[in-house]
C-alpha positions as CSV (number, residue, x, y, z in Angstrom):
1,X,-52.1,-0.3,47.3
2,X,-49.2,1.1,45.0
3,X,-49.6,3.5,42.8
4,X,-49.5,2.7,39.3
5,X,-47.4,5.1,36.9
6,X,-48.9,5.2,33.7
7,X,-46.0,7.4,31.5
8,X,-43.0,7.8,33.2
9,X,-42.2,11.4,33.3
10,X,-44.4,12.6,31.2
11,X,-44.9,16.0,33.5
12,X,-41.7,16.9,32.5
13,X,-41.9,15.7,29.2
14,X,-45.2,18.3,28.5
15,X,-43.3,21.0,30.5
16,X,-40.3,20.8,28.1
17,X,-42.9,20.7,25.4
18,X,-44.8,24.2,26.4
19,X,-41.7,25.8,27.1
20,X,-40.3,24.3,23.7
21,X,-43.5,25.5,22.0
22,X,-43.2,29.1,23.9
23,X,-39.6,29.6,23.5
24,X,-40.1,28.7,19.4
25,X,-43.1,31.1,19.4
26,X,-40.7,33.7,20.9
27,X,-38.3,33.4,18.4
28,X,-41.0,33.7,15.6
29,X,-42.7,36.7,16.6
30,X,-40.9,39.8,18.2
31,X,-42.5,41.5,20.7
32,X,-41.7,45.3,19.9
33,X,-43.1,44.3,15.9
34,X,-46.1,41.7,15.6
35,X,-45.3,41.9,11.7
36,X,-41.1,41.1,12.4
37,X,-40.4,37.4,12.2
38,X,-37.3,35.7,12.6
39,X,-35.3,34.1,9.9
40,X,-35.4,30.2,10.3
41,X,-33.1,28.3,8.0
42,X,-34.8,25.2,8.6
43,X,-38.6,26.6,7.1
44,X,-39.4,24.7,4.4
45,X,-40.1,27.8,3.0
46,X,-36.7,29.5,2.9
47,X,-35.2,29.7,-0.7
48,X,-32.2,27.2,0.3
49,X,-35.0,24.5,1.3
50,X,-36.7,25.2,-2.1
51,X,-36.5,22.5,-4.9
52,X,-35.1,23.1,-8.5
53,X,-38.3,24.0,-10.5
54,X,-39.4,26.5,-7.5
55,X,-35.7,28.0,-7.7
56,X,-36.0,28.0,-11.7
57,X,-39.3,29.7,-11.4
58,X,-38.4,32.6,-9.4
59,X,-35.3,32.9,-10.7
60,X,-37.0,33.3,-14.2
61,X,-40.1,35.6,-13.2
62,X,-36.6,38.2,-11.7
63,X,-35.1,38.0,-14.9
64,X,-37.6,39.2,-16.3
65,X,-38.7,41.8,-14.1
66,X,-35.3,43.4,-13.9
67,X,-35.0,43.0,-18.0
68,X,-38.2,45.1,-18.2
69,X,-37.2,47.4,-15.9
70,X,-33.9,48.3,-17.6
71,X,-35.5,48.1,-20.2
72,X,-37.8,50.4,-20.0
73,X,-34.9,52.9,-18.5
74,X,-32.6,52.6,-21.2
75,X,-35.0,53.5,-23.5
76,X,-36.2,56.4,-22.1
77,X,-32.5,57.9,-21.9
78,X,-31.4,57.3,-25.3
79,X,-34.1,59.0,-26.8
80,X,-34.8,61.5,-24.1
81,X,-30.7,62.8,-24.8
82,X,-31.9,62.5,-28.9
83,X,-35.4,63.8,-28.8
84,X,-35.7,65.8,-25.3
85,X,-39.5,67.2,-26.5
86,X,-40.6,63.4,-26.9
87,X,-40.7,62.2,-23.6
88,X,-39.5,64.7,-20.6
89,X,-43.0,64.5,-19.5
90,X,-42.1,60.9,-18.2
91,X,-39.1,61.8,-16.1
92,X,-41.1,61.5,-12.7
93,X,-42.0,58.0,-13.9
94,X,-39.0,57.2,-15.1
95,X,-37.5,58.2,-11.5
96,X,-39.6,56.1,-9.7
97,X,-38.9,52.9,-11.9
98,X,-35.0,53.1,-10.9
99,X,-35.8,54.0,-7.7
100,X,-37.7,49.9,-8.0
101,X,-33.8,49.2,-9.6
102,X,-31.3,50.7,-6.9
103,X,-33.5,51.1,-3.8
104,X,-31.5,48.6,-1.6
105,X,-28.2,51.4,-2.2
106,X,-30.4,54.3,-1.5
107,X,-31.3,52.6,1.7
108,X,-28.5,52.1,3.6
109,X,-28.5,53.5,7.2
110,X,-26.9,56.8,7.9
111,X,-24.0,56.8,10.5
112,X,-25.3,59.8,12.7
113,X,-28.6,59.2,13.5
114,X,-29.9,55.3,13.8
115,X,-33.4,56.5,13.6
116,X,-33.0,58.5,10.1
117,X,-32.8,56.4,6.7
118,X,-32.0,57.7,3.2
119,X,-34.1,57.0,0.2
120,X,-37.0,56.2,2.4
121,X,-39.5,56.2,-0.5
122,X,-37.3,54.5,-3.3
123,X,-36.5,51.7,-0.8
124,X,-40.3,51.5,0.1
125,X,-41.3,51.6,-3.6
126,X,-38.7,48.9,-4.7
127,X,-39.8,46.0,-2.0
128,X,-37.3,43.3,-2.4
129,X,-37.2,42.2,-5.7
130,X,-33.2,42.0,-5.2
131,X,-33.7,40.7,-1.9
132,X,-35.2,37.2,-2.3
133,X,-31.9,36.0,-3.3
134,X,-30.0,38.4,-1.4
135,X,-29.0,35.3,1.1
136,X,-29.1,32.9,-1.4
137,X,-27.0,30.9,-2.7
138,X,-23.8,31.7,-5.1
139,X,-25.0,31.1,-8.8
140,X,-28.8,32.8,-8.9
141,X,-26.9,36.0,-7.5
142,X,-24.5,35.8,-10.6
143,X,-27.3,35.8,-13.1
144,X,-29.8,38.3,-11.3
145,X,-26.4,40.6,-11.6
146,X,-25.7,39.5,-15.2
147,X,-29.7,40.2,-16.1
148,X,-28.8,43.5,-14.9
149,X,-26.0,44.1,-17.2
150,X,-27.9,43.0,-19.7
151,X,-31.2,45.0,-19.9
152,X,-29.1,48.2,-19.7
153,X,-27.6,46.5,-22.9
154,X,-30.4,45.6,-24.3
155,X,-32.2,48.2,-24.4
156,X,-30.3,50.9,-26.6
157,X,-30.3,48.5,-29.6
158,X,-33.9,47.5,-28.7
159,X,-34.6,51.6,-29.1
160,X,-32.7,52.1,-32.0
161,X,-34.2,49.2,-33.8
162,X,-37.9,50.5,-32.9
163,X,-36.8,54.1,-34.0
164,X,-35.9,53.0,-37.9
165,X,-39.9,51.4,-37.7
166,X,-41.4,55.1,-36.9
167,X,-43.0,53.2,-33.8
168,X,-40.7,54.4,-30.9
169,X,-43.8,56.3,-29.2
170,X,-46.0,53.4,-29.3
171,X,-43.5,50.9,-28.0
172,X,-42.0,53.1,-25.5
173,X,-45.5,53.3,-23.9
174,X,-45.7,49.9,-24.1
175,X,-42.5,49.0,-22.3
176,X,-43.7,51.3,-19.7
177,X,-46.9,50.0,-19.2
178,X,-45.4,46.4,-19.1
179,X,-42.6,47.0,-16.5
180,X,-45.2,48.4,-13.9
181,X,-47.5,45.4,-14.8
182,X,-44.5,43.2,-14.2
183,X,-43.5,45.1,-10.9
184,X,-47.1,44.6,-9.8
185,X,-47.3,41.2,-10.9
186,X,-43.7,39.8,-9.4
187,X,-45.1,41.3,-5.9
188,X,-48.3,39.2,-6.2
189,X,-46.5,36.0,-7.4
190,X,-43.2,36.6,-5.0
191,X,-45.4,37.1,-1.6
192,X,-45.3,33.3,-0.8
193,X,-41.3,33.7,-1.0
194,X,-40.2,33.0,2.8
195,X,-41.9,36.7,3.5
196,X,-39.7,36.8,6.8
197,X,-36.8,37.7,4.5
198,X,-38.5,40.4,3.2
199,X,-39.6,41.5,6.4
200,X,-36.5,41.2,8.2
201,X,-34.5,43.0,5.3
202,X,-37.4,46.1,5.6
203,X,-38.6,46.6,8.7
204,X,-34.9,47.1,10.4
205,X,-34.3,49.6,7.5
206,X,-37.3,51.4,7.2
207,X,-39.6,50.6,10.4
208,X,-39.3,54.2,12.7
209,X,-39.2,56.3,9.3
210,X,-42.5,55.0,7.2
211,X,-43.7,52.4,9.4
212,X,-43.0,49.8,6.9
213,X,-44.3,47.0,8.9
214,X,-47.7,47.7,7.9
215,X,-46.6,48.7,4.7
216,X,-45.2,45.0,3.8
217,X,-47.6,43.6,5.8
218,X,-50.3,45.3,3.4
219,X,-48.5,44.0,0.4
220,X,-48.8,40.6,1.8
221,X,-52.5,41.1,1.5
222,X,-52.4,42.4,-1.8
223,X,-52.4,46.5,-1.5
224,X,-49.0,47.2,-2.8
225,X,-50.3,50.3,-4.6
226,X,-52.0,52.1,-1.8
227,X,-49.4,51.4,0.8
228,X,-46.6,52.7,-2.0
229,X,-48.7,56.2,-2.1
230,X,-49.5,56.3,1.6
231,X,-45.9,55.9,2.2
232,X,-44.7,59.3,0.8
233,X,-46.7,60.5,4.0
234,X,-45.3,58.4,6.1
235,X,-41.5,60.2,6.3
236,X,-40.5,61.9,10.0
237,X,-39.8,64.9,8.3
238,X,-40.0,66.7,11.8
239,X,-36.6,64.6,12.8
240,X,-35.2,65.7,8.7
241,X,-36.0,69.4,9.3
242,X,-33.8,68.7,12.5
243,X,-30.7,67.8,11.1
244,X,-30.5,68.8,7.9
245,X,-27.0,67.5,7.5
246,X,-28.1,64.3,6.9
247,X,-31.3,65.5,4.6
248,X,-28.4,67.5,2.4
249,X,-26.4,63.8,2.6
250,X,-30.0,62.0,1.6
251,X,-30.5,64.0,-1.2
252,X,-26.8,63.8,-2.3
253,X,-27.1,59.7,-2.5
254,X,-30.3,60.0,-4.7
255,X,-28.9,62.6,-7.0
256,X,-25.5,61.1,-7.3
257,X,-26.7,57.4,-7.8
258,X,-29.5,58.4,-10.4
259,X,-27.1,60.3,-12.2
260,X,-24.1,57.3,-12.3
261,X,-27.3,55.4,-13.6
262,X,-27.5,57.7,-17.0
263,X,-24.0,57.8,-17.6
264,X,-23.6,54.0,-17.4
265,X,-26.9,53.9,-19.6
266,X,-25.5,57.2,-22.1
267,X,-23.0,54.8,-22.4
268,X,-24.0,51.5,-24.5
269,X,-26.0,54.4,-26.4
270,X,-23.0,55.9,-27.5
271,X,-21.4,52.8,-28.6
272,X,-24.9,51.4,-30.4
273,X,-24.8,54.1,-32.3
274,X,-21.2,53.9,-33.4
275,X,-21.7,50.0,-34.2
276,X,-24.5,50.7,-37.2
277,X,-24.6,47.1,-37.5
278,X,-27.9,44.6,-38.0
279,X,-30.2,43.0,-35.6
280,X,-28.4,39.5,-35.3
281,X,-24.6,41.1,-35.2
282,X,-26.1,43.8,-32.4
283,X,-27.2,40.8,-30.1
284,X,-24.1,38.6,-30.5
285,X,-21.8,41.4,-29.4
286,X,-24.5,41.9,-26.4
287,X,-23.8,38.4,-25.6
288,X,-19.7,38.5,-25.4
289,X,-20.4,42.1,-23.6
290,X,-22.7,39.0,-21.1
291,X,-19.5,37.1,-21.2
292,X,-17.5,40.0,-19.8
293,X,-20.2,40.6,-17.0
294,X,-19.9,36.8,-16.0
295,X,-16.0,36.6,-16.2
296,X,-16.1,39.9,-13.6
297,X,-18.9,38.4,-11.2
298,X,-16.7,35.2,-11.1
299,X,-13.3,37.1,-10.8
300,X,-15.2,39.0,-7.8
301,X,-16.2,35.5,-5.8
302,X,-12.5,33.9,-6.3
303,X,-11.8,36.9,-5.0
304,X,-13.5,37.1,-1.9
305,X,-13.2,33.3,-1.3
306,X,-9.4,34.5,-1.1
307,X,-9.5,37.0,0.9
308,X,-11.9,35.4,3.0
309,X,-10.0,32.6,3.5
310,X,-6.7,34.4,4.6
311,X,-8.5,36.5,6.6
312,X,-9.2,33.9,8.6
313,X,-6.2,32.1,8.9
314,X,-5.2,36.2,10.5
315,X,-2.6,36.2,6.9
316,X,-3.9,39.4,6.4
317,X,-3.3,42.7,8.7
318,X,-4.7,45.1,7.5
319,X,-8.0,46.1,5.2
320,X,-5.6,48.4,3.0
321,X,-4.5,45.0,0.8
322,X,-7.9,44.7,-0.4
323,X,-8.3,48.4,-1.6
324,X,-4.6,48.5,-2.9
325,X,-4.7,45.1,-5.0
326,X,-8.5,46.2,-6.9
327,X,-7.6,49.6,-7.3
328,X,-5.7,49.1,-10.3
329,X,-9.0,47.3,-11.6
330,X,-10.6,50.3,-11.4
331,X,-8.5,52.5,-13.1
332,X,-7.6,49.7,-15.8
333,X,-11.3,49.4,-16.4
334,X,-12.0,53.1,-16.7
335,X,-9.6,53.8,-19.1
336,X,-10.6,50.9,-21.3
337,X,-14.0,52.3,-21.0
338,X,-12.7,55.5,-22.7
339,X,-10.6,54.1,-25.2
340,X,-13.1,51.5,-26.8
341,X,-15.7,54.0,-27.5
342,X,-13.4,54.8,-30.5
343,X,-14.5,53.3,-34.2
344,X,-11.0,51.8,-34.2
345,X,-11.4,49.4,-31.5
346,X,-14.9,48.1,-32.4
347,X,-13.5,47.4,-35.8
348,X,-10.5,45.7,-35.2
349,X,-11.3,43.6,-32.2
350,X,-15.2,43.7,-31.4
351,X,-15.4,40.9,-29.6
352,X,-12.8,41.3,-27.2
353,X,-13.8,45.0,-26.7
354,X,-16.9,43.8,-25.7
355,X,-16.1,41.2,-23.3
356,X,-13.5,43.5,-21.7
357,X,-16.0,46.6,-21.9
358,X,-18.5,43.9,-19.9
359,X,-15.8,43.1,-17.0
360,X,-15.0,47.2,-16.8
361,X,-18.3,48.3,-16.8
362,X,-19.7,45.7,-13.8
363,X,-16.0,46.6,-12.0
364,X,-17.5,50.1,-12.0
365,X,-20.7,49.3,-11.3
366,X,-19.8,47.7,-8.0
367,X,-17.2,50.6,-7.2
368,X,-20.1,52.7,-7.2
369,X,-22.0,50.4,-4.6
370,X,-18.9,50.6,-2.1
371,X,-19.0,53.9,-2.5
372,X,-22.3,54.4,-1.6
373,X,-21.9,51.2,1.7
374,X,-18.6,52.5,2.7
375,X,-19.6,56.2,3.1
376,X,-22.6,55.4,5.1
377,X,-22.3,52.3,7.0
378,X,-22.0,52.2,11.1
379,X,-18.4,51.8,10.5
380,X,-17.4,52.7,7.4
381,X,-13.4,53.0,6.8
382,X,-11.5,55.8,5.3
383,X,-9.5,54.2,3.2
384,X,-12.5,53.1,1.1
385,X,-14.3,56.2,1.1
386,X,-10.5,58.0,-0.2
387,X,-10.7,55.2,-3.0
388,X,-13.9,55.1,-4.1
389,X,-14.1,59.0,-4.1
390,X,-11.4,58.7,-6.2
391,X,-12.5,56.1,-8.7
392,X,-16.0,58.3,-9.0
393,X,-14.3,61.7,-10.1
394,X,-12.1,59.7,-12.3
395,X,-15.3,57.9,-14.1
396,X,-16.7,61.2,-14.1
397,X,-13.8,63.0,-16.2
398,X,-13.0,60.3,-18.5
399,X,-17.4,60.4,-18.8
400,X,-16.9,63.8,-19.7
401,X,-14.8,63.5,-22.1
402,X,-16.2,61.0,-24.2
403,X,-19.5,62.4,-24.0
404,X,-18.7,65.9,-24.9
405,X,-19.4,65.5,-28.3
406,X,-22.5,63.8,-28.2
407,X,-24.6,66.1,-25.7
408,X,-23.6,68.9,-23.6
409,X,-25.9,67.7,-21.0
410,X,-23.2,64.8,-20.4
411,X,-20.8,67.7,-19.3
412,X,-22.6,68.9,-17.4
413,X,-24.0,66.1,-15.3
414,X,-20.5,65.1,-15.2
415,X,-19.7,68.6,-13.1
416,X,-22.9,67.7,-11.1
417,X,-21.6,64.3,-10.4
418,X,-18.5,65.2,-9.1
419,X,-19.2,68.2,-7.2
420,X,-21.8,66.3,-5.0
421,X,-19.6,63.6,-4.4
422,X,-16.8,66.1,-3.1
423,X,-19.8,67.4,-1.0
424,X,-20.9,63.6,0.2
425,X,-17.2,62.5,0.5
426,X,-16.1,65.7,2.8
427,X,-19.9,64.7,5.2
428,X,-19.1,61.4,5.1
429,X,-15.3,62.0,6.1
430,X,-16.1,64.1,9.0
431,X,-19.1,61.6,9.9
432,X,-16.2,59.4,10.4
433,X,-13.8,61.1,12.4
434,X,-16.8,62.2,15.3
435,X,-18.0,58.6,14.3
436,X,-17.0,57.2,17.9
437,X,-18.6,59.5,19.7
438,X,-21.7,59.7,17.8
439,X,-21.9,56.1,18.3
440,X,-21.4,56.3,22.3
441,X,-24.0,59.3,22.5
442,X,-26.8,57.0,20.7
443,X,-26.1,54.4,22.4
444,X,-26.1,56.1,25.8
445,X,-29.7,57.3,24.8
């Protein structure tokens, strides 16, 4: 009697499916982290797959977080430089909110030892607020950067506006109290937010130092707070003690970055002050000094979409062209940023000051952050670390001189700021030069 086949091939057919299923499985989970999950374009999950109102409604709940949070910063340093017996008991505070701000700078990985990361606690304590759109798509980046801009803005005229209603201390407080809620809050609301983005963008970073994998993991259940504390216990400071090099280059990035962050804030103080005009006038010239951040973020991505697309066409030879055509920038923006703190300008031509101080001001901004990615990345180049050394003492002089009249403390931050980037800058120049074989000797162990 023959045999009668009742599905044609389907042996192979469930084989292929087990090893499909395995072999998906695999690339889900990895085995060295149970928490570390791959990034799949394709889960419906992923911001790219997400509709318009769940984009909108991120997008929105960031803006606000990041407003509050600047907020709450800028406040606290115009009135700590006016009244420094108000508020210096907040300082630690303070410190910890921008380390929620700039965490992902601090964070970068040091050249000379894979398994030692700066700014282990701020990165821990900031999560990934920046990171949910940090592979995202073009526009929500340009308004997450232009929210940025403009709660360091905002809040100077927000200060001086609570200061002539004798209820500075109360609202202070109250900003305060509303940013951590906010923090907290965006965690809780953010955790259904593709969590394998936030997972792959920590754990790489952060995993040998605090063992971050259970720390997000926690924070997917809801513990953000006690994993935040526990993770100040968590450091390797047996492998920090050891090479202290790179603890003196840790500290330098905290210092340096926290202190560029008061001089751009001192800044819009200054220029509040000098303006003395009403509520409605102060937040129209906020929103050309908006237009200015927008016209810089969009000069920045025609930019790189240039350069991008001659690099790939092999028109371009060398990385020098990119650092000799924005260099001028730089220095262009700078010197406007000295010049328009003067009455004269604000009089004559506020609006265009104000765009023009916007475009400077986020040109500097993001010379800080390739300072800080070009001086300790894997491979970071010389030429960049030359320039942006460069552009940072500059900003730090022309800082010091417009500031001298309004607080000594300005000064002297400014010496600070320079003298630990000489320090950083000569570390990170002869990281460079033993770079290659520093890199051969970890990877041979």
């Amino acid at each position: 009697m023959e045999e009668q086949v009742i599905c044609e091939g389907c042996i192979e057919k469930l084989i292929a499916r087990v090893e499909k299923n395995s072999t998906n499985n695999e690339k889900q989970i990895s085995s060295e982290d149970p928490y570390k999950l791959k990034l799949d374009p394709n889960d419906p999950e992923h911001p790219s797959m997400w509709n318009f109102r769940k984009k909108f409604f991120h997008l929105i709940i960031m803006f606000i977080m990041v407003f509050v949070m600047f907020l709450s910063l800028t406040l606290y340093v115009s009135h700590v430089l006016t009244k420094p017996e108000t508020h210096t008991h907040l300082f630690l505070l303070t410190s910890m909110f921008s380390g929620f701000a700039h965490g992902q700078f601090i964070g970068e990985k040091s050249i000379a030892k894979e398994e030692v990361y700066g700014g282990v606690i701020f990165s821990s304590c900031k999560l990934s607020i920046f990171d949910i759109y940090g592979n995202g798509g073009y526009f929500p980046k340009m308004l997450l950067q232009s929210s940025i801009m403009l709660g360091i803005h905002m809040g100077p005229v927000v200060g001086l506006i609570l200061e002539e209603n004798d209820r500075i201390v109360w609202w202070f407080w109250t900003v305060i109290i509303l940013s951590a809620i906010m923090f907290v809050f965006g965690i809780l609301i953010l955790k259904e937010a593709s969590p394998e983005i936030i997972l792959n963008k920590r754990i790489e970073r952060l995993r040998r130092v605090t063992g971050s994998s259970r720390f997000i993991a926690c924070i997917e259940d809801k513990k953000p707070l006690r994993y935040v504390f526990f993770s100040f216990f968590k450091m390797s400071w047996n492998i920090l003690r050891r090479d202290f090099i790179l603890l003196l280059i840790i500290i330098s990035k905290v210092i340096v970055w926290d202190t560029i962050l008061l001089l751009l804030f001192i800044h819009p103080f200054s220029l509040t002050k000098i303006y003395q005009k009403t509520l409605s006038n102060s937040f129209i010239l906020i929103l050309f000094h908006a237009l200015g951040v927008l016209l810089a973020i969009i000069c920045y991505k025609i930019y790189d979409e240039f350069y991008i697309k001659r690099l790939k066409h092999n028109k371009i030879k060398t990385k020098l062209l990119i650092a000799i055509i924005i260099y001028p920038l730089y220095i262009s923006s700078l010197i406007w940023m000295g010049f328009t703190t003067h009455t004269l300008f604000h009089f004559i031509i506020p609006i265009l000051s104000h765009i023009v101080m916007g475009f400077s001001e986020t040109l500097i901004l993001d010379s800080f952050n390739q300072y800080m990615e070009a001086s300790y990345s894997d491979d970071p180049h010389a030429v960049n670390i030359n320039l942006a050394f460069s552009k940072l003492i500059v900003s730090a002089i022309i800082h010091a001189i417009i500031k001298k009249s309004l607080s000594q403390k300005i000064t002297i931050m400014s010496i600070i700021i320079a003298s630990i980037n000489v320090f950083s800058y000569i570390i990170s120049l002869v990281l460079y030069i033993l770079g290659s074989s520093l890199r051969s000797k970890i990877q041979q162990n």
